[in-house]
N, C-alpha and C positions, 0 to 999 in steps of 0.2 A: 883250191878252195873246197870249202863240205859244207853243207846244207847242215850247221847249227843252229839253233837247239830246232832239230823239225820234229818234238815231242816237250809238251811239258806233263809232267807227271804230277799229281797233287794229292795227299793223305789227308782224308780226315776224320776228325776221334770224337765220340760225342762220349762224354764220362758223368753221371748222376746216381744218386739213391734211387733206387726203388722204393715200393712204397712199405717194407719189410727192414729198410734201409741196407739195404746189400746194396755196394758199391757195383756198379753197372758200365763197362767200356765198351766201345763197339766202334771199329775204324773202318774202312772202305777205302780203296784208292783207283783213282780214275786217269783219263788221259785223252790227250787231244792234237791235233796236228797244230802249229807252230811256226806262223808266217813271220822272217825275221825281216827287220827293215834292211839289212843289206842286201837282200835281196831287192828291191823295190826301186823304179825310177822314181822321181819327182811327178807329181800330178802336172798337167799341163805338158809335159815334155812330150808325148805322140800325138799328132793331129789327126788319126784316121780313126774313127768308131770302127767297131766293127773285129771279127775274127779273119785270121789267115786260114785258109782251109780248104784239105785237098780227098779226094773219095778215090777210090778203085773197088772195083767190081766184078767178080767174072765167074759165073756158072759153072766152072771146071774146079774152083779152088776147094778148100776141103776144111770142114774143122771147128771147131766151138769153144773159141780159143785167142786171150788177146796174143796169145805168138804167132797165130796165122795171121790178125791184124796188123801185127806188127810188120811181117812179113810181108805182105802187101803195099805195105807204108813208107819201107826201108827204099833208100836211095843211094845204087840200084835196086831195085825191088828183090827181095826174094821167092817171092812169088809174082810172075806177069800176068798183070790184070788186062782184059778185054777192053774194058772202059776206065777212062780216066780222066779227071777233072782238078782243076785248080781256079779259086778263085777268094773275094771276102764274102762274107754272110754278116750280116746282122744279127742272127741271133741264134744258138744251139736248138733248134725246136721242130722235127720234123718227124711226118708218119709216111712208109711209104702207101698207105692209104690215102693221102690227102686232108686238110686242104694244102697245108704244106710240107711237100713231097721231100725228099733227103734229096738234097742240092747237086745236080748233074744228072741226076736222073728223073728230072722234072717229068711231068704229060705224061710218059710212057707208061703210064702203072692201069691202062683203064681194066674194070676188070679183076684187076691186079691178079694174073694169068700165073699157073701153080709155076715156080721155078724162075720166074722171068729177073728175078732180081734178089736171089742169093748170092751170100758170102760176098756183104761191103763191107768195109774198110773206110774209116774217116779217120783225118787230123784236122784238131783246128787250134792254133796258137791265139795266144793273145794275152795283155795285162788288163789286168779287173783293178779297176780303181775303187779300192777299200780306204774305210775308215778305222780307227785304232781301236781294236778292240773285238766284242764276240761275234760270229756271221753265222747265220745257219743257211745252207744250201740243202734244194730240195732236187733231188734228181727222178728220171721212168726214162728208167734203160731195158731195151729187149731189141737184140739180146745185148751184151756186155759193152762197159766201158771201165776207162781208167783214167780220174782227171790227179794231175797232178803239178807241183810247184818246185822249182828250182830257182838258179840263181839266172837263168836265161830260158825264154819255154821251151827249147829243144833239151835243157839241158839231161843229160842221160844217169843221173845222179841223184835227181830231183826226189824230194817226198809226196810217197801217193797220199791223196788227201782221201780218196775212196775209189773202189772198184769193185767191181764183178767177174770175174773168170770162170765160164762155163756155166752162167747162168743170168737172168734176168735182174732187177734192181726197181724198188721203187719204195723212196724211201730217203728220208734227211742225214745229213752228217753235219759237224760243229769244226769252223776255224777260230784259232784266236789269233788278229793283227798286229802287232808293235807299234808300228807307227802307221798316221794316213801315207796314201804311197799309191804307186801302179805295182802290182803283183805280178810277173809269168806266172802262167798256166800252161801247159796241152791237155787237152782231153784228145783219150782213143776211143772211138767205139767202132764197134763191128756186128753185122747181121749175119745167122747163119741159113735157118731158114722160119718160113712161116712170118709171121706179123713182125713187124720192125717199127721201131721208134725213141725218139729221145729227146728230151727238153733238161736244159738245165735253167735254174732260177733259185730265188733268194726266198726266205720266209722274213718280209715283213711285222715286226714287233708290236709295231704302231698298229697298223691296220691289220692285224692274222690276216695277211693276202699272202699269197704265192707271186712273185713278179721274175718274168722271166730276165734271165740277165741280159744286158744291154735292149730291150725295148725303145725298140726308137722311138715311141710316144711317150717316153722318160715320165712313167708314172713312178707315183710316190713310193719311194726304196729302191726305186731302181740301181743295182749294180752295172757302172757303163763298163764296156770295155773297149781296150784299142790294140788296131793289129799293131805288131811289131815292124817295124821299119824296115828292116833287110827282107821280109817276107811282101810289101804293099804290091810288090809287082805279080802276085797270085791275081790280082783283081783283073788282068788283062788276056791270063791265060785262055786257052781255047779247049773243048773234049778231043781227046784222043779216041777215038771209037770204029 
C-alpha cells in the first residue's frame, strides 16, 4: 500500500485588461497535505478518547534532532533512556514549567533545576476524528516535532503533515479531509535543552479560538481523538526509572 494522493497541487491564473488594455496573466501554484479516506476508520469504531503515549528521557543522550528522538522512541531503543514512561493522555499540551508538566515527568520540575530534564523523546498515537474538508492545525513546539498521517499511526511511510528538525515551531499548517472518518496520526517531539513545550490544537472558523485537540470539556470545534486499539494497554504501563 502508498499513502495516495498525500499532496494535492492546485494552479491558479488570474487573466484581465489593464487599464492601457494590455492583456495581463498571472498564475501562482500552491499545495497541501492530503488526508485520503482510505486511510480512515469509520467514526464510532474506537471507544477510548484519548492518545497512546510513551516519553524517554536521560541526561546522557545527545543532539537536536528528530533522529535522536527517533532513537529514543525505537523498539529496541537506539539510544537507552534513564527514564521511561507509557501510558494515555488526554490531550498534546505540556510545559515542563507547569501547570501541565510533559507526562512522566510530572512534580519533579520544582525549580525546574539547569539540566534536570533534557533530551525527551515522546510518541503519542492516535485517530482524530475529522470532518470532509479544510482543518487548520495550530501547533508551539520547543524544541522539535513531527506530526504525521499514514495508513495506520505507526505506519513508517506515512505523510509528514508539518515538522521542525533542529529547531523551534510555532505556527499553523492546513489539511484537506476526503471523507468524515477517524484519521492515524503520530506526533514525535523531543526536548533538547532549555525551556520545553508543546500543544497541539485546532483553529476554530466559527469562533477565531484556538481549541486544543481532543479537550475533554469538548468545547466548540473541538477535534476528539482516540487511541488506537492494539496500543489501549499503554494506559496500565508503570515508569521505568
Amino acid at each position: 500500500l502508498t499513502n495516495t494522493p498525500p499532496t494535492r497541487v492546485i494552479t491558479k491564473t488570474v487573466t484581465f485588461n489593464d487599464s492601457n488594455g494590455v492583456l495581463v496573466s498571472q498564475s501562482w501554484t500552491y499545495s497541501y497535505p492530503f488526508l485520503s479516506a482510505t486511510n480512515a476508520v469509520p467514526i464510532g469504531s474506537l471507544p477510548t478518547r484519548g492518545f497512546a503515549y510513551r516519553m524517554a528521557q536521560d541526561n546522557a543522550a545527545s543532539g537536536d534532532s528528530l533522529t535522536r528522538a527517533e532513537l529514543q522512541m525505537s523498539i529496541p531503543p537506539g539510544i537507552v533512556s534513564s527514564k521511561n514512561w507509557a501510558t494515555n493522555v488526554d490531550t498534546l499540551n505540556w510545559n515542563i514549567t507547569g501547570p501541565n508538566y510533559v507526562p512522566g515527568l510530572d512534580g519533579g520540575i520544582s525549580g525546574y533545576p539547569a539540566g534536570a530534564y533534557n533530551y525527551i523523546a515522546t510518541e503519542s498515537l492516535a485517530y482524530l476524528e475529522l470532518k470532509a474538508g479544510a482543518h487548520r492545525f495550530q501547533v508551539s513546539s520547543d524544541d522539535g516535532f513531527q506530526l504525521r498521517s499514514g495508513h495506520t499511526p505507526s505506519d513508517t511511510t506515512a505523510t509528514v503533515l508539518c515538522q521542525a528538525d533542529g529547531n523551534t515551531f510555532g505556527g499553523s499548517f492546513d489539511v484537506v479531509v476526503e471523507a468524515d472518518g477517524l484519521y492515524p496520526i503520530r506526533n514525535l517531539w523531543y526536548q533538547e535543552t532549555g525551556g520545553a513545550n508543546f500543544t497541539l490544537s485546532t483553529y476554530n472558523f466559527d469562533t477565531a479560538a484556538n481549541v486544543v485537540v481532543n479537550d475533554p470539556a469538548n468545547p466548540a470545534g473541538v477535534v476528539k481523538a482516540y487511541v488506537p486499539v492494539d496500543v489501549e494497554l499503554w494506559s496500565s504501563s508503570a515508569p521505568d526509572v
